[in-house]
C-alpha positions as CSV (number, residue, x, y, z in Angstrom):
1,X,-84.9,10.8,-39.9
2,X,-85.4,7.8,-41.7
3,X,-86.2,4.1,-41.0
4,X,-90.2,4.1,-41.0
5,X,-92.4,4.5,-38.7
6,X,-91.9,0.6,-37.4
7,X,-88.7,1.9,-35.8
8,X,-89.1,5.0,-34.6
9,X,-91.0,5.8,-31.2
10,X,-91.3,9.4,-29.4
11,X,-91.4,10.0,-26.1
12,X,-92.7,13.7,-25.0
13,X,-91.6,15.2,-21.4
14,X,-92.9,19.1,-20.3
15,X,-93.7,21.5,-23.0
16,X,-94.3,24.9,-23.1
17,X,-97.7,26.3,-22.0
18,X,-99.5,25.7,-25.2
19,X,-101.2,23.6,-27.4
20,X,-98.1,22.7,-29.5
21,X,-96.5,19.6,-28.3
22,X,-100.1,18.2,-28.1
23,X,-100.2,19.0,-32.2
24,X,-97.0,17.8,-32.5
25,X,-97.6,14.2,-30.8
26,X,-100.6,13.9,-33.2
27,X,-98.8,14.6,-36.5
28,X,-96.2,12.3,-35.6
29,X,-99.1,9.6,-34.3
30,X,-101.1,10.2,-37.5
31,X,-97.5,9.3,-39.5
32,X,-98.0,5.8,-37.6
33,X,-95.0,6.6,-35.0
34,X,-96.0,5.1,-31.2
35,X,-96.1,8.4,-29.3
36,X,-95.8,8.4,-25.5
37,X,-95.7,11.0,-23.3
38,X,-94.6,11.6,-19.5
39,X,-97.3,14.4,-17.5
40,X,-95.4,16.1,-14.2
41,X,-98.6,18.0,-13.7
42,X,-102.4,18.4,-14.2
43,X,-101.4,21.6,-16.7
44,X,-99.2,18.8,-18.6
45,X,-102.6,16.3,-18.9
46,X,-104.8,19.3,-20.2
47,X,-102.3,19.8,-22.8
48,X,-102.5,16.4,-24.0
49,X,-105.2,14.4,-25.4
50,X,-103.6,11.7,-27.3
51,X,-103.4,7.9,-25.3
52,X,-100.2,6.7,-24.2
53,X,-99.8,9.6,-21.4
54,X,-98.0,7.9,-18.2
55,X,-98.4,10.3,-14.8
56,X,-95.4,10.8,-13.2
57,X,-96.2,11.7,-9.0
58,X,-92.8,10.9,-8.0
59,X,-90.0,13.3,-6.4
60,X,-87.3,14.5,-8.6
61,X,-85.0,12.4,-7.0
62,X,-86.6,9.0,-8.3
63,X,-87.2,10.6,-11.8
64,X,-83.6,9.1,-12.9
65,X,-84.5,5.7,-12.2
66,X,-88.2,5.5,-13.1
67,X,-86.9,7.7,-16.3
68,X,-84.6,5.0,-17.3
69,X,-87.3,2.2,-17.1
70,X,-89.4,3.8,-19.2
71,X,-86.6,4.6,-21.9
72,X,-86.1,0.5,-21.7
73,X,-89.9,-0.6,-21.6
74,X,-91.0,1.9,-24.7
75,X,-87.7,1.2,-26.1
76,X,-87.6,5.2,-27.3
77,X,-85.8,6.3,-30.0
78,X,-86.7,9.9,-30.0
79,X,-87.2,12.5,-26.9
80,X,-89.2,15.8,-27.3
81,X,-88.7,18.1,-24.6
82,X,-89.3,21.9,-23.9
83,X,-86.5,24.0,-22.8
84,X,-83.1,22.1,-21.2
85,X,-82.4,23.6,-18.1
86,X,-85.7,22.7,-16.0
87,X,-84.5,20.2,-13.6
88,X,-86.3,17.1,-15.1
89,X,-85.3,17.5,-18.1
90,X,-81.2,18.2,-17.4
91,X,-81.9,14.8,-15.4
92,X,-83.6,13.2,-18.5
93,X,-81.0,14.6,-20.7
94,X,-78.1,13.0,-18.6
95,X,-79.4,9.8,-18.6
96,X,-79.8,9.7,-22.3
97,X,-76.6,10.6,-22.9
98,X,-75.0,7.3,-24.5
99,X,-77.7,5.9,-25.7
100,X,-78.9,5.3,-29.5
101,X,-81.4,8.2,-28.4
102,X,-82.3,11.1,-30.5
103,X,-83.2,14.6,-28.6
104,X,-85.1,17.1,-29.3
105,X,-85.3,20.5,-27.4
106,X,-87.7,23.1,-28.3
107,X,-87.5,26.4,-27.4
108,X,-88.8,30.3,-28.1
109,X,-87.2,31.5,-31.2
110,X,-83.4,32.6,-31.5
111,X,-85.2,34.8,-34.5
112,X,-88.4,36.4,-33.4
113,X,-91.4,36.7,-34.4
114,X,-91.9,33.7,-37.4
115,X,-89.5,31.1,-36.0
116,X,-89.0,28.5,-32.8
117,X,-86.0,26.9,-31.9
118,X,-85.3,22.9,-32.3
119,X,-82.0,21.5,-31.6
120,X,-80.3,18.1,-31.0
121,X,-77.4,18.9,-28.6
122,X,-79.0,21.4,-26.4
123,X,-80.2,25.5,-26.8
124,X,-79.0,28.8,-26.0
125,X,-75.7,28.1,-23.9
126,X,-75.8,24.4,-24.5
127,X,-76.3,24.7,-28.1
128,X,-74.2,23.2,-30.5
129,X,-73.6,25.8,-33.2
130,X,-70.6,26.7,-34.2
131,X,-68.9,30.1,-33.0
132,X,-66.0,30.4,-35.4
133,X,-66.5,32.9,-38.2
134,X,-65.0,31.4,-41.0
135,X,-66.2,27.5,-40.1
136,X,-70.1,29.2,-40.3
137,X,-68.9,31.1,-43.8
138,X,-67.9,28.0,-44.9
139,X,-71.2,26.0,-43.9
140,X,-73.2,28.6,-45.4
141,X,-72.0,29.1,-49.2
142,X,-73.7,25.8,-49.1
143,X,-77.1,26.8,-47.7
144,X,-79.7,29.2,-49.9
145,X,-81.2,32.0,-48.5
146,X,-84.3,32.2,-46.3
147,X,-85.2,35.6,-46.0
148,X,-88.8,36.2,-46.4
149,X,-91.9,34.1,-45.8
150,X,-95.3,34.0,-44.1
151,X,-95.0,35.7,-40.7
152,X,-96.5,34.4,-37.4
153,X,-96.4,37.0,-35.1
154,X,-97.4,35.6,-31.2
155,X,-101.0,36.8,-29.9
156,X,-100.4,37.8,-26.3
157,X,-104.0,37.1,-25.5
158,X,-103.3,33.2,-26.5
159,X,-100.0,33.1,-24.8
160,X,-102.0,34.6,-21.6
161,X,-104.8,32.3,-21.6
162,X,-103.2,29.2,-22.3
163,X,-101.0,29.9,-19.4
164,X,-103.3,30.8,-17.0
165,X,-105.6,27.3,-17.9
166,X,-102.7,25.5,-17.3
167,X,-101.4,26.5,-14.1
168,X,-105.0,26.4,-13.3
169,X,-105.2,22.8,-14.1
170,X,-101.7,22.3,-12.5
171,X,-103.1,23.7,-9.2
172,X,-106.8,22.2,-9.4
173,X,-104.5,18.3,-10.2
174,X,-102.0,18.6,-6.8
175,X,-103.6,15.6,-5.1
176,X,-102.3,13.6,-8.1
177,X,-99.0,15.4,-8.4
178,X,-97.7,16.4,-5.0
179,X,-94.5,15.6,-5.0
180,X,-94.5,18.0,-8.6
181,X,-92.3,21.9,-8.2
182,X,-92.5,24.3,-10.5
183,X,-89.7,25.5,-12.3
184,X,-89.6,28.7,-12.0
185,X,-88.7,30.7,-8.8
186,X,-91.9,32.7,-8.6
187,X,-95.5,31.0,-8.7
188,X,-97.3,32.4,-11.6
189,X,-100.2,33.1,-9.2
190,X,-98.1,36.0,-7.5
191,X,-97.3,36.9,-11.2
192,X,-100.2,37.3,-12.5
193,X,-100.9,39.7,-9.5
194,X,-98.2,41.3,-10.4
195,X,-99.6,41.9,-14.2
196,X,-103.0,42.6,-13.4
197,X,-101.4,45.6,-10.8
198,X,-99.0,46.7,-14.3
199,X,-102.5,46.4,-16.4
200,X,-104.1,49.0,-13.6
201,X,-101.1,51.2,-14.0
202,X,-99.8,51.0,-17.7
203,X,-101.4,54.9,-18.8
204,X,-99.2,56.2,-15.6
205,X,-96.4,54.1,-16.7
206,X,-96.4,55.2,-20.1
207,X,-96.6,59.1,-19.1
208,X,-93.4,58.2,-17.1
209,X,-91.7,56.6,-19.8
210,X,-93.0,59.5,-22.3
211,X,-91.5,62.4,-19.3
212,X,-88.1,60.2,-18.9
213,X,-87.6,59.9,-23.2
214,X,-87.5,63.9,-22.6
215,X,-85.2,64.1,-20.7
216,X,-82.8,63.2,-23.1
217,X,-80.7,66.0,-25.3
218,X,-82.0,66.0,-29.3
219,X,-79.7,63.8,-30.9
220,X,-78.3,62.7,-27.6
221,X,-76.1,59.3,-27.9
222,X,-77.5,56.8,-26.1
223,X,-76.8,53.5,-25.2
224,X,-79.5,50.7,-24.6
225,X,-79.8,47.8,-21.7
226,X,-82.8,45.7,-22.7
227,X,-83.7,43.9,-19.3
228,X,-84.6,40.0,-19.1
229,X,-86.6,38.9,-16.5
230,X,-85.0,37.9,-13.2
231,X,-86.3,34.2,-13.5
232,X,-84.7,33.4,-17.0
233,X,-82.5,30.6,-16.8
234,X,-80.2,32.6,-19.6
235,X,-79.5,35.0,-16.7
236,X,-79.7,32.0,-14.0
237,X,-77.6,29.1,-16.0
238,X,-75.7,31.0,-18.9
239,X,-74.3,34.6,-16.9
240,X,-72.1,34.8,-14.2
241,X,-74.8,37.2,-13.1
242,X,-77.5,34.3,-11.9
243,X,-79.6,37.6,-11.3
244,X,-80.9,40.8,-12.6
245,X,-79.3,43.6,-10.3
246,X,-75.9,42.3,-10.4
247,X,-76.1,42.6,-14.2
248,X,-77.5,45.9,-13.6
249,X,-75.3,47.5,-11.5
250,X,-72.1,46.4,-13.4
251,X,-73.4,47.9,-16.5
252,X,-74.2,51.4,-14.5
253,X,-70.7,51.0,-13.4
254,X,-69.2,50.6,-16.2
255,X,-71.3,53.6,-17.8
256,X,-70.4,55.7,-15.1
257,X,-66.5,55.5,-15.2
258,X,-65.9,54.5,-19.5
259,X,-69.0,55.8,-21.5
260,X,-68.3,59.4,-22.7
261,X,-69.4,62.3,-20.8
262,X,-72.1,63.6,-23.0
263,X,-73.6,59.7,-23.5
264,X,-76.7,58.5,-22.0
265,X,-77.7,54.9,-21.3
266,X,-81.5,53.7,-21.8
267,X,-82.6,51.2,-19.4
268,X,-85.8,49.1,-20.9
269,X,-87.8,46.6,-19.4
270,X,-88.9,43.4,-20.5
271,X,-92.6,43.6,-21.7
272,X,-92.9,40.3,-19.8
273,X,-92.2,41.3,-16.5
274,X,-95.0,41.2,-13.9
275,X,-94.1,44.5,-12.0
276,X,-93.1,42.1,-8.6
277,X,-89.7,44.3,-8.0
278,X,-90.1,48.1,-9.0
279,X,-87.2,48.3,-11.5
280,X,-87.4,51.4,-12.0
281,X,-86.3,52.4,-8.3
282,X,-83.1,49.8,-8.8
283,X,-81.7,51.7,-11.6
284,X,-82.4,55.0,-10.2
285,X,-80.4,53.8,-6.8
286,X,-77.8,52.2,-8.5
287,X,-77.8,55.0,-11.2
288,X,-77.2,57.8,-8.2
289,X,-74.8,55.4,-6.6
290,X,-72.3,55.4,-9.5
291,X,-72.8,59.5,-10.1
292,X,-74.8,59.7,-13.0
293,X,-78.5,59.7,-12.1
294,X,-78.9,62.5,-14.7
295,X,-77.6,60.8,-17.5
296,X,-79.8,57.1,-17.1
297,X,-83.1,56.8,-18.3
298,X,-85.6,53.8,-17.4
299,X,-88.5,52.7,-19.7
300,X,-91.5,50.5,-19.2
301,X,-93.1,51.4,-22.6
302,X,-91.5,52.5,-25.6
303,X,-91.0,51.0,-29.4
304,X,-88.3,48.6,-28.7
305,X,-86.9,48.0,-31.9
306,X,-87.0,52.3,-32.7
307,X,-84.5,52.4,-29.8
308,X,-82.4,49.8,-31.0
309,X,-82.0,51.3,-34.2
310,X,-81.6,54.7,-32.9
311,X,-78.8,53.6,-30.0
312,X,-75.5,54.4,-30.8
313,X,-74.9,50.4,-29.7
314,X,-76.7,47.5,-27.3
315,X,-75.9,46.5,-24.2
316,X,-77.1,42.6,-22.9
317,X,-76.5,39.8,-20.9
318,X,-78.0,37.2,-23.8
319,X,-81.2,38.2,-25.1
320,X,-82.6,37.8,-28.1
321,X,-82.9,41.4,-28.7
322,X,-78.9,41.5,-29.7
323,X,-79.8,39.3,-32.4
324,X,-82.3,41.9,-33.6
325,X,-80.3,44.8,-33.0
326,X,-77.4,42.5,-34.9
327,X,-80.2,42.6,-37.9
328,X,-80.5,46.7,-38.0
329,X,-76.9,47.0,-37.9
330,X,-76.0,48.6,-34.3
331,X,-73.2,47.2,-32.5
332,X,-73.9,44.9,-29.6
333,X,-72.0,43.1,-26.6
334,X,-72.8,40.0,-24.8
335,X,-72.6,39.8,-21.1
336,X,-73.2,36.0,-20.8
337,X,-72.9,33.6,-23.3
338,X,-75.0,34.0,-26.3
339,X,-75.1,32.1,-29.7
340,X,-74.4,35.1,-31.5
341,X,-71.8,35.9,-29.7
342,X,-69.1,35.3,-32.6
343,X,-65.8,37.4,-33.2
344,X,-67.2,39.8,-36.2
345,X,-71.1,40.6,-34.6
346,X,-70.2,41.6,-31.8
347,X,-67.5,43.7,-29.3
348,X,-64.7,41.3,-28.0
349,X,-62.9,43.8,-26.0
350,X,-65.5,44.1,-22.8
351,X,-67.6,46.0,-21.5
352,X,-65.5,49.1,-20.5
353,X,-64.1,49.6,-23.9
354,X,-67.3,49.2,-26.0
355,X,-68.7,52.7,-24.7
356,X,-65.9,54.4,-26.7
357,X,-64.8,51.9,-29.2
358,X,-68.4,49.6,-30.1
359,X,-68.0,48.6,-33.7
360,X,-70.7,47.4,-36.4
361,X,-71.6,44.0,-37.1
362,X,-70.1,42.5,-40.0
363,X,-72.9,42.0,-42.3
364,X,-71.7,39.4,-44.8
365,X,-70.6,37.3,-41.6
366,X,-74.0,38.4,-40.7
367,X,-76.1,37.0,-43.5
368,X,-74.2,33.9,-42.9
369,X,-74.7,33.3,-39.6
370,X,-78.5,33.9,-40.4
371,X,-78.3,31.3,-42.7
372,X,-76.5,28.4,-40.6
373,X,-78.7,29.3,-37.6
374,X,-81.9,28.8,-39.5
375,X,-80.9,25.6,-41.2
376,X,-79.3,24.4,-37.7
377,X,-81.8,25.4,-35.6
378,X,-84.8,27.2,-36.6
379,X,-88.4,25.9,-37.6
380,X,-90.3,28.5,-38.9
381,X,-93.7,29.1,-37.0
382,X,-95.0,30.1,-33.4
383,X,-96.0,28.9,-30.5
384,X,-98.7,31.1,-29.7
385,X,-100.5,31.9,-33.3
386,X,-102.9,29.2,-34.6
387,X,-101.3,28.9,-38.6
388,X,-97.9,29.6,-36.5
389,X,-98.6,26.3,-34.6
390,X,-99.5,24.4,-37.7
391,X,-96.5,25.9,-39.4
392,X,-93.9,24.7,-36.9
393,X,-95.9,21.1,-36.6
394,X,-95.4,20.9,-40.0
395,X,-91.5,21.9,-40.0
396,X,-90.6,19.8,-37.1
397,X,-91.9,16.4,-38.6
398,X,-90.5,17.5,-41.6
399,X,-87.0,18.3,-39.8
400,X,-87.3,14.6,-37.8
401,X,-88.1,13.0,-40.9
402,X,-85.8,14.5,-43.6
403,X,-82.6,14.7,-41.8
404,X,-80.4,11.9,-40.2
405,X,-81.1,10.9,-36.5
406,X,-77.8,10.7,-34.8
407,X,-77.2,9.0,-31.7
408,X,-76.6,11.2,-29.0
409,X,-72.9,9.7,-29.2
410,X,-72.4,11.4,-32.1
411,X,-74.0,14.6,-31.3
412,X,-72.6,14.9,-27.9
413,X,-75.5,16.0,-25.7
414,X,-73.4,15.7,-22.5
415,X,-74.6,19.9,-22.0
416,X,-71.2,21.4,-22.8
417,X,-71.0,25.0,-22.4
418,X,-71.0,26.9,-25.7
419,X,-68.4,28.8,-24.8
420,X,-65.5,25.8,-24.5
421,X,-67.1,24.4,-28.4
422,X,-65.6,25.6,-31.4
């Protein structure tokens, strides 16, 4: 972005649970930009200690208009924000729509570990990024190659504690926020219940997993279903699924009636789920309900990417896992919309052909897709690893500074499906 400091002013809504907008707003403060930022809850104030904070206590329904004020008052030219699809921000991002206002949305990593996402015209199903294959080989003979680097792999133990001292803080602040909701579906009170009950149980869940893995044949093909968690707003807002078992018993369907009769399908869960529904007695119901109850296999523990590798092709609604089994070369199909869901990675045909007929990724098409999606929309770094943080401060400012700020106009923010661009 360019311009000086004199002209550019920041204003940060809701982050992620971590310290990293907080770094953020203090790199760009120390660069001499005025930095504001907008707390929904008491988790948002212990997350930021720089001045300029303004406490929001309203209802969602006056956020537009108080919103709008304070886009006029600051006079912002630049809007951080965590995630598009929480219902402040799609209100926040409406209203800017139009104006000389650059946006910025942050989000976990498209590649993962050693990378977070930051886009202009929205993420994941809103994102921007083109989904022809021979408009991204073009963009790319001009970009270098960005393979290696430091890694940042996330510490679970960080990720954990800074989310249970903010929802702390959001819970011990309610007299000053109580008009505030969270986003999510499930209160991550009841959660973490639900992980300290998985903690107590994870030996007997990994015998299980260990006893299902044998059931499968030697040399067996199988396919994979790597499970997102029911409250991700890629299954809510970018699937016609809006929920896990839907997704779960189409797939077994399919399976049963198109999938080869000496195939097996792998059912994993996400290493994020709390244990609130019993996933494992789903699949089994749906599995006996489509006739093949012998042939499915559900996992709560097993090397992820060692199945990916070893599937004879992946199965997913949009997770980030078809990226990385797109990486080791296995065939993959997208239930939902996905930004790597490009003619040339992945099966076209549906689901019921790709049992029989799942083809490999195209590799060059591949490399180049790595390429534009890094340059696009990748800052390398983590949220949850302390040089990770510093990493991505470092290649944000450097991406807001370096690069031309667009009005919204021009990058048209107006959250357009992925799937209708290109």
């Amino acid at each position: 972005m360019r311009g000086g400091s004199a002209r550019r002013r920041f204003l940060f809504l809701q982050g992620n649970t971590s310290s990293y907008f907080a770094k953020l707003g203090e790199a760009l403060s120390a660069r001499g930009y005025p930095v504001h930022r907008v707390n929904f809850n008491g988790g948002d104030m212990l997350f930021w200690s720089l001045p300029g904070a303004i406490n929001y206590g309203g209802s969602l329904s006056a956020w537009p208009s108080f919103f709008t004020n304070i886009l006029d008052r600051l006079r912002v030219t630049d809007i951080v924000l965590f995630g598009d699809c929480r219902p402040i921000h799609r209100q926040a991002i409406k209203i800017a729509q139009g104006r000389p206002v650059n946006l910025h949305i942050l989000e976990e990593g498209y590649l993962r570990p050693n990378w977070i996402t930051l886009e202009q015209s929205g993420t994941n199903g809103f994102s921007s990024l083109p989904r022809d294959p021979e408009e991204i080989r073009r963009i790319a003979e001009r970009l270098p190659d960005y393979a290696g680097g430091a890694t940042y792999p996330d510490k679970f133990a960080r990720r954990a504690v800074e989310d249970v001292l903010y929802h702390l803080a959001r819970v011990a602040m309610f007299w000053r926020f109580p008009r505030y909701r969270f986003h999510a579906p499930v209160d991550p009170f009841v959660e973490y219940f639900g992980w300290i009950f998985r903690t107590v149980i994870r030996p007997y869940a990994r015998m299980k997993s260990r006893r299902a893995l044998r059931r499968l044949p030697p040399n067996a093909p199988f396919f994979l279903l790597p499970m997102q968690l029911d409250s991700d707003y890629q299954v809510r807002e970018h699937s016609h699924f809006t929920r896990i078992p839907p997704a779960l018993k189409e797939v077994i369907g399919s399976f049963a009636k198109h999938a080869t009769a000496d195939s097996w399908l792998v059912i994993k869960s996400h290493p994020l789920d709390c244990g609130l529904t019993n996933w494992r007695h789903v699949v089994r119901d749906f599995a006996a309900a489509a006739g093949v109850e012998d042939r499915v296999v559900y996992l709560d523990h097993d090397d992820l990417a060692g199945l990916v590798r070893d599937s004879q092709g992946l199965v997913t609604i949009n997770s980030t896992v078809g990226a990385l089994a797109l990486q080791l070369g296995r065939p993959v199909i997208a239930l939902g919309t996905a930004i790597y869901d490009i003619a040339g990675l992945t099966f076209q045909h549906g689901l019921d052909r790709f049992w029989r007929e799942a083809t490999l990724p195209d590799p060059e098409l591949l490399a180049a897709f790595h390429r534009v999606l890094i340059r696009r929309c990748l800052v390398r770094g983590s949220f949850f690893n302390k040089a990770g943080v510093a990493s991505a401060v470092a290649g944000a400012v450097d991406r807001f500074e370096t690069e031309d700020a667009r009005p919204q106009l021009e990058i048209s923010v107006g959250i357009e499906p992925l799937a209708s661009l290109g």
